[in-house]
C-alpha positions in Angstrom: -6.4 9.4 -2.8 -5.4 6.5 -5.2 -2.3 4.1 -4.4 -0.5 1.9 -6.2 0.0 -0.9 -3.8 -1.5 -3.7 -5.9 0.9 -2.8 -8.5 3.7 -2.9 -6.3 3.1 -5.8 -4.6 2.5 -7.8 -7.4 5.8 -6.8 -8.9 7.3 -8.2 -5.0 5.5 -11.4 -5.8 3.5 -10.7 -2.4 0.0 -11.6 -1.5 -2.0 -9.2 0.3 -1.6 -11.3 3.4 2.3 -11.8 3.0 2.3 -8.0 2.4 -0.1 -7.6 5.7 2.4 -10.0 7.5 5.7 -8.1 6.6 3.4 -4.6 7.5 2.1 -5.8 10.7 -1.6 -5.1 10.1 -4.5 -7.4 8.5 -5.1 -8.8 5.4 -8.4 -6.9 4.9 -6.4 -3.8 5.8 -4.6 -4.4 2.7 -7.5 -5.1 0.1 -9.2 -1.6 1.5 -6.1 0.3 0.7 -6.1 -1.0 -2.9 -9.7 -1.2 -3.7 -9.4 3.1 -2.3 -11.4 2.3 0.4 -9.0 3.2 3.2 -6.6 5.3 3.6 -3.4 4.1 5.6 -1.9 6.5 8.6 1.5 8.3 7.6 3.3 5.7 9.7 2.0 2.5 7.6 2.0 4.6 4.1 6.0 5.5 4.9 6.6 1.6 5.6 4.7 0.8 2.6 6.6 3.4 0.3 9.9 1.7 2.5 9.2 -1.9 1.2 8.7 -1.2 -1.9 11.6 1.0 -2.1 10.0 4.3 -3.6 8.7 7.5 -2.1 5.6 7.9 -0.6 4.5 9.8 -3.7 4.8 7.1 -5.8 2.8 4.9 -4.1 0.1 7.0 -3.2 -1.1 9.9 -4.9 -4.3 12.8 -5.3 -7.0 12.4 -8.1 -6.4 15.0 -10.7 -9.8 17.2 -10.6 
């Protein structure tokens, strides 16, 4: 699954731990998500997507095969 929750929180003006602060969950949480590495539960994708003010489908989205 890719994500784009670098490109979103850069447009906020965030860092990844202001982002991690306003989220409730680590810093290193955050740089997993956006490197792909991790992939966030439903709760903390859906409070993501909130933030940001898009759908979940916007921010995170399946690899065309």
């Amino acid at each position: 699954m890719k994500n784009l929750v670098k490109v979103e929180r850069a447009r906020l003006n965030l860092t990844q731990a202001e982002l991690a602060q306003r989220l409730g969950v680590s810093r290193q949480t955050i740089h997993a998500i956006e490197k792909n590495k991790f992939n966030p539960s439903v709760t903390l994708a859906i409070k993501m997507a909130r933030l940001f003010k898009l759908s979940v489908e916007e921010v995170f989205f399946l690899e065309e095969e």
